[in-house]
C-alpha positions as CSV (number, residue, x, y, z in Angstrom):
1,X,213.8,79.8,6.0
2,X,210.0,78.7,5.3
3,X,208.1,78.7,8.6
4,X,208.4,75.6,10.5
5,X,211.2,74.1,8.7
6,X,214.0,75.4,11.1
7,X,212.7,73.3,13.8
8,X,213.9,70.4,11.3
9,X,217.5,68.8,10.8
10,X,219.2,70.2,7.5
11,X,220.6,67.0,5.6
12,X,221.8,69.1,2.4
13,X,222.4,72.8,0.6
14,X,222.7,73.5,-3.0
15,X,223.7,76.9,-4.0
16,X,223.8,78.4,-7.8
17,X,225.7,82.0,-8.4
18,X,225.9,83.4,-11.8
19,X,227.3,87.1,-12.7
20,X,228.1,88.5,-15.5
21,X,230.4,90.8,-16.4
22,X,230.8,93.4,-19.7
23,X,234.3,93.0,-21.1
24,X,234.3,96.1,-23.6
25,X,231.0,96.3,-25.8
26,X,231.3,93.1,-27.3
27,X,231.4,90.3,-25.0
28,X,230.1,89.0,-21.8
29,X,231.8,87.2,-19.4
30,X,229.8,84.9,-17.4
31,X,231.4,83.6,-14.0
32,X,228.9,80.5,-12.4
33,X,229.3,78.5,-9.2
34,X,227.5,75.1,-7.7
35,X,228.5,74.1,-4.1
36,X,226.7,71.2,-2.1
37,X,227.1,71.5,1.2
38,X,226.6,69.3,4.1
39,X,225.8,70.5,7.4
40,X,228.2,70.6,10.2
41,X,228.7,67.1,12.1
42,X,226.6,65.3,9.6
43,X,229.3,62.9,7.0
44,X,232.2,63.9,10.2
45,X,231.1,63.4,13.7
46,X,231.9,66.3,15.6
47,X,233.0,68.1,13.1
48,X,231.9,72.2,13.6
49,X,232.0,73.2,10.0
50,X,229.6,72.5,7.1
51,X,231.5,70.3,4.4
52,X,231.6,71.1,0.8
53,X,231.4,68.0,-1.2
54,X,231.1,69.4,-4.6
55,X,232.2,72.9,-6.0
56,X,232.4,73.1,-9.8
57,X,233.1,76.9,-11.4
58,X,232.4,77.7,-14.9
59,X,233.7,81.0,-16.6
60,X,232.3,81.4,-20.5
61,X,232.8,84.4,-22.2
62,X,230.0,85.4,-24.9
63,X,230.2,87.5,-28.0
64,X,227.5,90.2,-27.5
65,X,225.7,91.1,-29.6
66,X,225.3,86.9,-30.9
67,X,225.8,85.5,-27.8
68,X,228.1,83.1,-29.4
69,X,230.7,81.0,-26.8
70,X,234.1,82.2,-27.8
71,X,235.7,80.6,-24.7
72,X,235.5,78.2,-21.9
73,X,236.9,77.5,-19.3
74,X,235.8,74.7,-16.2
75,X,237.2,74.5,-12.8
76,X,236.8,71.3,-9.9
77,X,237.6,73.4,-6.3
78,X,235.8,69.8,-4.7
79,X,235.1,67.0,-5.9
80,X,234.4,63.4,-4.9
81,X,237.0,61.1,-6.7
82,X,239.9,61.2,-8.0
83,X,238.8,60.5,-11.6
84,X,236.3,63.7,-11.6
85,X,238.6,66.2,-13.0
86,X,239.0,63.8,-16.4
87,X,235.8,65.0,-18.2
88,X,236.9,68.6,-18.2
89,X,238.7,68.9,-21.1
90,X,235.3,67.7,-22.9
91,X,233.8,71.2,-21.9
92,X,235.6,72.8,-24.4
93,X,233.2,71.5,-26.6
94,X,231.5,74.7,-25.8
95,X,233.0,76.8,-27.8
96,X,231.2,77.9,-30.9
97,X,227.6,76.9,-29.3
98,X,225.1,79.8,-29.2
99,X,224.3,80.3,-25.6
100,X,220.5,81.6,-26.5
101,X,218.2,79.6,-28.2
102,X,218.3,75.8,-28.2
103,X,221.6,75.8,-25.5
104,X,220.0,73.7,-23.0
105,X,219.0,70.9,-25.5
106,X,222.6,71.0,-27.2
107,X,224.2,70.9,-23.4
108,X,222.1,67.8,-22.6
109,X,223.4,66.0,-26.0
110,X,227.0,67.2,-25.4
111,X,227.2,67.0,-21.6
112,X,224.6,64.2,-20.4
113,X,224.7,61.4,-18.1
114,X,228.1,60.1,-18.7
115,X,229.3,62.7,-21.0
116,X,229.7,64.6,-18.7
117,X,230.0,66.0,-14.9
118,X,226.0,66.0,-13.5
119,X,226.6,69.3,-11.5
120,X,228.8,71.1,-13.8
121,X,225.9,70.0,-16.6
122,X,223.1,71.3,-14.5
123,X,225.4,74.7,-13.7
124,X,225.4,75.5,-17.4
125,X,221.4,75.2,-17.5
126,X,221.5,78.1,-14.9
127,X,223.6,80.2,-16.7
128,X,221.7,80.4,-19.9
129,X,219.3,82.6,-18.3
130,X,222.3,84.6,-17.2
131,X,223.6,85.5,-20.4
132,X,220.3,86.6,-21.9
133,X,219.3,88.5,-18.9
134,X,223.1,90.2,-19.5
135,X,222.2,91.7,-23.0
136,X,219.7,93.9,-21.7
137,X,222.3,95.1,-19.0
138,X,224.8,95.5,-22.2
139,X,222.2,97.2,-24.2
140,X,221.4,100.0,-21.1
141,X,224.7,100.2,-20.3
142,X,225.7,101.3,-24.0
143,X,222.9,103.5,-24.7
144,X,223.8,105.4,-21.2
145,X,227.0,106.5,-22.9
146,X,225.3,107.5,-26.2
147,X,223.2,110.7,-26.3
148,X,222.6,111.0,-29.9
149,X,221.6,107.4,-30.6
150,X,218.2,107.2,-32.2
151,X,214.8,106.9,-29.4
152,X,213.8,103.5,-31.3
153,X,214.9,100.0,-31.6
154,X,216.4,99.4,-34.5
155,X,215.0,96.3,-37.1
156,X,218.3,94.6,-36.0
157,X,218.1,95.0,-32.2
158,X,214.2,93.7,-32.4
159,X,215.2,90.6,-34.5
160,X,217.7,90.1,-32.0
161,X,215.6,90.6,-28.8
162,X,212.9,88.5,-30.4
163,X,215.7,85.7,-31.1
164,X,216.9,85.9,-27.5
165,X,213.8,85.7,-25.7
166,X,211.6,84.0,-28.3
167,X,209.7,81.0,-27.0
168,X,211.7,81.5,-23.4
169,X,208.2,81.7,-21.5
170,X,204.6,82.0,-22.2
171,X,205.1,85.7,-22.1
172,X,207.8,85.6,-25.2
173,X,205.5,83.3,-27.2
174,X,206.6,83.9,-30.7
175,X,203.1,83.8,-31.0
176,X,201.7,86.0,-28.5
177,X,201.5,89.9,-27.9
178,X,205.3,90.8,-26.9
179,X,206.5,89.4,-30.0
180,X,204.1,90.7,-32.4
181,X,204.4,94.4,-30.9
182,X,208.2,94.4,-31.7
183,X,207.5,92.4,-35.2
184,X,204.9,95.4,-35.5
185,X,207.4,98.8,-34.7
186,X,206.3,98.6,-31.8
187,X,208.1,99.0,-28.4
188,X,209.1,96.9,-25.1
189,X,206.4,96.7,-22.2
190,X,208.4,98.9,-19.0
191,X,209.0,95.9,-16.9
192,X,206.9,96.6,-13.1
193,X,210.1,97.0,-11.2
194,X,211.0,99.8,-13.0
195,X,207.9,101.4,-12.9
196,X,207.7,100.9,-8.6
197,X,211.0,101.8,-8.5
198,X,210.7,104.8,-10.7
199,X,207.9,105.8,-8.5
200,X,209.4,105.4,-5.3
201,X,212.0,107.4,-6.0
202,X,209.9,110.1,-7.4
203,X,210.7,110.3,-10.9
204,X,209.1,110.0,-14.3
205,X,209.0,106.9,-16.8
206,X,210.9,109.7,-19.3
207,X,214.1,107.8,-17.9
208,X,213.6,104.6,-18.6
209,X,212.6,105.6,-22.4
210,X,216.0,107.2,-22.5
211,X,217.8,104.4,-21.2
212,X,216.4,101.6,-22.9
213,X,217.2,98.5,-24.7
């Protein structure tokens, strides 16, 4: 906890988990969960257990490598009212959406205000993320099990980076330096934790090369 807040009374928690999980080489199932949590004895006097008031779970799986929703499914474990559970048959409205570029605008038409449940809504935002952080897990994982596979991206597997992370953050500006290396031939920056991690264990950058994306 941030120094000096544990002198102060908790009123509320909000917790986000997302894995993902590789079913075969060509899809990714993504498993999230939202819980709100009040502490204990707050909304029940006397009562010595925190209180879950909302816990929503989501399970999507992905076609890899399109990242296209093939199936959804939405789950209410707590929920205020009675009338909560109504909207989730509307989620299957998922299917068929691309879960890369352009998801979080087409979940706030789809999903927003009273088209939806506010916490489930805001659970798919953070799974986005998810997903694309997934295909470079996919991508590793399937190139651990080939040892004859070619040492450089393919023109396919850059489009498809480029598509996945284009425009995601300043640093995947379709405009800037990342993208126009891979538009160029060239190859993927080693990301820092691999490199300290690479070091601290003693060993070269030779393995991440072979065990790229």
């Amino acid at each position: 906890m941030t120094a000096g807040l544990d002198a102060l009374p908790l009123l509320h928690t909000r917790s986000y988990e997302v894995e993902a999980f590789a079913r075969g080489d060509d899809a990714i199932v993504l498993v999230g969960r939202v819980r709100d949590t009040k502490p204990a004895g707050l909304m029940v006097s006397d009562d010595p257990d925190p209180l879950d008031i909302h816990h929503m779970v989501v399970t999507l799986t992905v076609s890899f490598p399109t990242l296209t929703i093939t199936d959804a499914a939405v789950e209410f474990r707590t929920h205020p009212h009675t009338t909560c559970p109504a909207i989730i048959e509307h989620y299957g409205s998922l299917v068929g959406l691309s879960i890369a570029r352009g998801f979080t605008h087409r979940v706030r038409e789809l999903f927003g205000g009273p088209r939806g449940c506010t916490h489930t809504t805001a659970l798919l935002q953070a799974m986005a993320p998810v997903a694309v952080q997934a295909t470079w897990s996919m991508r590793t994982r399937s190139n651990a099990r080939q040892t004859d596979r070619p040492r450089q991206l393919t023109d396919e597997q850059r489009a498809l980076i480029i598509q996945s992370n284009g425009n995601t953050c300043h640093v995947w500006d379709e405009d800037g330096e990342a993208v126009a290396a891979l538009r160029s031939g060239g190859d993927i920056e080693v990301p820092l934790w691999i490199e300290r991690r690479l070091g601290d264990l003693g060993r070269d950058l030779g393995e991440w090369h072979a065990r790229r994306a």
